[in-house]
C-alpha positions as CSV (number, residue, x, y, z in Angstrom):
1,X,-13.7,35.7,10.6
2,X,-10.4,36.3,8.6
3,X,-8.6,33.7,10.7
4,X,-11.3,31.1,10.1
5,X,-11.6,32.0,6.0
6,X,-8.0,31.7,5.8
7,X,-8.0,27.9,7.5
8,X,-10.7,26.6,5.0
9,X,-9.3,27.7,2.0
10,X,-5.5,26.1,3.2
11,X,-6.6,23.4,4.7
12,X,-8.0,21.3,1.5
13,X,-4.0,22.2,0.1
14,X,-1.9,21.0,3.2
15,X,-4.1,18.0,2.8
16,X,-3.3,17.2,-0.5
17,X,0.4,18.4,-0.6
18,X,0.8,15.9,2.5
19,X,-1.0,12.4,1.0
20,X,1.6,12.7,-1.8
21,X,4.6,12.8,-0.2
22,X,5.3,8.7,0.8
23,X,7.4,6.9,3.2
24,X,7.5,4.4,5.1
25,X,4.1,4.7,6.1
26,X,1.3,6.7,4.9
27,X,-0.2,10.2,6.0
28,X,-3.3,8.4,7.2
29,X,-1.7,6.0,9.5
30,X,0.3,9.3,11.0
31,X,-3.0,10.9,11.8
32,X,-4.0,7.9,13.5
33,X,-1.3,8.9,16.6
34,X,-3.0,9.1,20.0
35,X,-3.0,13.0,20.8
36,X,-1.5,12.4,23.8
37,X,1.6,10.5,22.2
38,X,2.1,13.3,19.8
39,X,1.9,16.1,22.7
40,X,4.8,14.5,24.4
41,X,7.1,13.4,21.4
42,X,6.6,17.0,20.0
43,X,7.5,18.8,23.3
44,X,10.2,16.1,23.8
45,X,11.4,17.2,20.1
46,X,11.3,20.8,21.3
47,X,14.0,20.1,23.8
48,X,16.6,19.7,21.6
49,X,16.9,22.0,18.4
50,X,17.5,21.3,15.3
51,X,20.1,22.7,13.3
52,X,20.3,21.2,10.1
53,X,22.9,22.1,7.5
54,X,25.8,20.1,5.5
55,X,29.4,21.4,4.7
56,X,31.2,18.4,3.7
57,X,33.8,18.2,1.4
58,X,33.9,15.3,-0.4
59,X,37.8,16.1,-1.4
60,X,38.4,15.8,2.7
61,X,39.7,12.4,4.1
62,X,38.3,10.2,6.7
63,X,36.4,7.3,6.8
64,X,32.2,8.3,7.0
65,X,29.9,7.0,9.7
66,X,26.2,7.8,10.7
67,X,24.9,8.5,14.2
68,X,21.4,8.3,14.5
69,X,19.4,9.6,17.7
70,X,16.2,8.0,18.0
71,X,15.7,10.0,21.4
72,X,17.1,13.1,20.1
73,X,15.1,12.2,16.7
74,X,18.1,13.5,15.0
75,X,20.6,11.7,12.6
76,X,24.3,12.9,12.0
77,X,26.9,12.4,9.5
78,X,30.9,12.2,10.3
79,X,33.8,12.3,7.4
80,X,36.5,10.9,10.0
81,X,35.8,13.1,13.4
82,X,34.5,15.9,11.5
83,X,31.0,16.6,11.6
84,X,29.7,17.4,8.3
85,X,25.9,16.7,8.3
86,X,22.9,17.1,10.7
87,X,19.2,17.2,10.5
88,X,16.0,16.2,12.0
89,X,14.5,12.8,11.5
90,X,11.1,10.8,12.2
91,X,12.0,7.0,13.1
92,X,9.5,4.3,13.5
93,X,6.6,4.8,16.1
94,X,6.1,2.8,19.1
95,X,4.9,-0.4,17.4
96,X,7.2,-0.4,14.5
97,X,10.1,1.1,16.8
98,X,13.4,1.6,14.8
99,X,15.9,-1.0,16.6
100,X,19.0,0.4,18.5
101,X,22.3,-1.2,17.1
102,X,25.3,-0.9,15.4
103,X,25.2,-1.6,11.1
104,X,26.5,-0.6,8.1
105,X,24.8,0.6,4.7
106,X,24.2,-2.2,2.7
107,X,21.8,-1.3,-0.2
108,X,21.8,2.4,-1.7
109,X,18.8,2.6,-4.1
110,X,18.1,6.3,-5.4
111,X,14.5,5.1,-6.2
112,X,13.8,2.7,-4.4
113,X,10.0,1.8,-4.3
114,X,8.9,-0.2,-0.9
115,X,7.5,-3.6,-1.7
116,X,5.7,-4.3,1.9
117,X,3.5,-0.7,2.4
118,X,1.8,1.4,-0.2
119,X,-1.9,1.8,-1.6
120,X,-4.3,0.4,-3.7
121,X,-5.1,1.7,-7.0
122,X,-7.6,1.1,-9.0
123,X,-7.3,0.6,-12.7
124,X,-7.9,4.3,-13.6
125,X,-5.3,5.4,-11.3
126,X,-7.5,6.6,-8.0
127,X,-6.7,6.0,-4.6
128,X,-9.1,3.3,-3.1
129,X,-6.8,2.8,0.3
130,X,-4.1,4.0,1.5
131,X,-1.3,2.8,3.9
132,X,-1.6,-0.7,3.3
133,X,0.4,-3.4,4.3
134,X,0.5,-6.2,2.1
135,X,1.6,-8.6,5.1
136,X,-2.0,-8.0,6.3
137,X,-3.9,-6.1,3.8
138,X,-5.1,-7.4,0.0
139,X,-6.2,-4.9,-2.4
140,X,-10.2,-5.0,-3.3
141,X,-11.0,-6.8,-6.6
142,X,-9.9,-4.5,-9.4
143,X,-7.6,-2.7,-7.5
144,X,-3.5,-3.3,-7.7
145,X,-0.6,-2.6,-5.1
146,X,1.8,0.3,-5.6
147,X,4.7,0.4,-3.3
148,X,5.3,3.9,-1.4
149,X,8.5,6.0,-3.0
150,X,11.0,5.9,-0.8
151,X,14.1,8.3,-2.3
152,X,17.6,8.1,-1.7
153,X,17.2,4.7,0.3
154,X,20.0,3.5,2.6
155,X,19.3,0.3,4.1
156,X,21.2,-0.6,7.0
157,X,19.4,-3.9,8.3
158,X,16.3,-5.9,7.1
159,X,13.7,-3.8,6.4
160,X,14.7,-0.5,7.8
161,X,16.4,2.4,5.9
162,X,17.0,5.8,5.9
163,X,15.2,7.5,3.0
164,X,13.2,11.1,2.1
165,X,9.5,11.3,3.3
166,X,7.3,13.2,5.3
167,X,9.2,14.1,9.1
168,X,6.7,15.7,12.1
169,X,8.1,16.0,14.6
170,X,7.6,12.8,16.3
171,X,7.8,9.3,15.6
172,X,5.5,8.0,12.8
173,X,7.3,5.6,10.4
174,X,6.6,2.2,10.1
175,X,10.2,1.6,11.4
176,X,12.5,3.2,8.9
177,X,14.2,6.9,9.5
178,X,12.8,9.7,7.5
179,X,14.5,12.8,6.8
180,X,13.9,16.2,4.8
181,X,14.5,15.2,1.1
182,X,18.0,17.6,0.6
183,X,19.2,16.1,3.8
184,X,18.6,12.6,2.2
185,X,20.0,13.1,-0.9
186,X,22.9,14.7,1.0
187,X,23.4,11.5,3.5
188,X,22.9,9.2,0.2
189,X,25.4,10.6,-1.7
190,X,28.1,10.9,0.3
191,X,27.1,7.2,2.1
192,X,28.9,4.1,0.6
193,X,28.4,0.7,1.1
194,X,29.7,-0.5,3.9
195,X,29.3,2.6,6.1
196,X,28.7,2.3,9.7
197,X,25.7,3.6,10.9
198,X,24.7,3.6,14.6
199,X,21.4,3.5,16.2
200,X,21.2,5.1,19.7
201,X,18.3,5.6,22.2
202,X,19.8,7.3,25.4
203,X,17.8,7.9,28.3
204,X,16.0,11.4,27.9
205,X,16.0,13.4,31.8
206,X,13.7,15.8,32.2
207,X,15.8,19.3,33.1
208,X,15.2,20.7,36.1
């Protein structure tokens, strides 16, 4: 009985701490994850633990690069061959998969505001859909765009970034990398223009 009390009475505030916090996509869409997919990217996830922290020091020399894991679901950051930064990450799910490659950082935006996904809003400010997609969605009559926050944005090709949002653990962006909001302001800071980032996928083997 207590067990159940206590889930009613959180549940209404883990809902509405989540549908604030924006990202590439919207809580909504997240939600919308087959079960199944979520089972096996969370016990995937499981297999290799995260250890975030950062210790750089931005008086040390060596040029910075960022590795990013999309198998791993982990992004690191190097000041020369020292590793300095490393945290967890959600990249984009299997229809808006993050692209393997090799880039650099070529727009840092602090408060950078996303101009593709987002929610309508009506003229008094409420909510009339979320995790729209204004390639494919128009905004009833009466109702505006607003473009999802996307803080301490690092774009590295087209569309995709890395930026602070909401991370599960699995893949659930609509293609850029999220990451905790210190570890993003972290990255961001110490990122400049011109920074190689790398975007890996290795095969994942099942230990035996």
């Amino acid at each position: 009985m207590f067990v159940r009390q206590t889930r009613r009475k959180i549940a209404p505030l883990l809902a509405s701490a989540l549908l604030v916090i924006s990202g590439c996509t919207e809580l909504p869409n997240d939600v919308g994850v087959r079960p199944h997919r979520i089972a096996e990217q969370t016990r995937r996830a499981s297999r290799h633990p995260i250890v975030a922290y950062w210790k750089d020091d931005p008086a040390a020399t060596g040029k910075t690069r960022i590795l990013i894991n999309l198998t791993a679901q982990q992004a690191f950051f190097f000041r020369g061959d020292k590793l300095v930064g490393r945290t967890n990450i959600s990249s984009g799910r299997r229809e808006f998969a993050t692209p393997p490659g090799k880039y650099r950082v070529i727009q840092k935006d602090a408060d950078h505001i996303s101009s593709q996904y987002g929610a309508c809003v009506s003229r008094s400010g409420r909510v009339v859909r979320r995790d729209v997609d204004m390639r494919r969605d128009r905004c009833p009559p009466g109702a505006h765009f607003v473009g999802a926050a996307m803080p301490y944005f690092l774009r590295f090709t087209g569309g995709y970034g890395m930026h602070a949002g909401f991370v599960p653990p699995y893949r659930a962006s609509h293609g850029c990398v999220r990451m905790p909001p210190q570890m993003a302001q972290h990255f961001f800071e110490a990122a400049e223009t011109g920074t190689p980032v790398e975007v890996v996928e290795p095969e994942f083997k099942l230990q035996r």
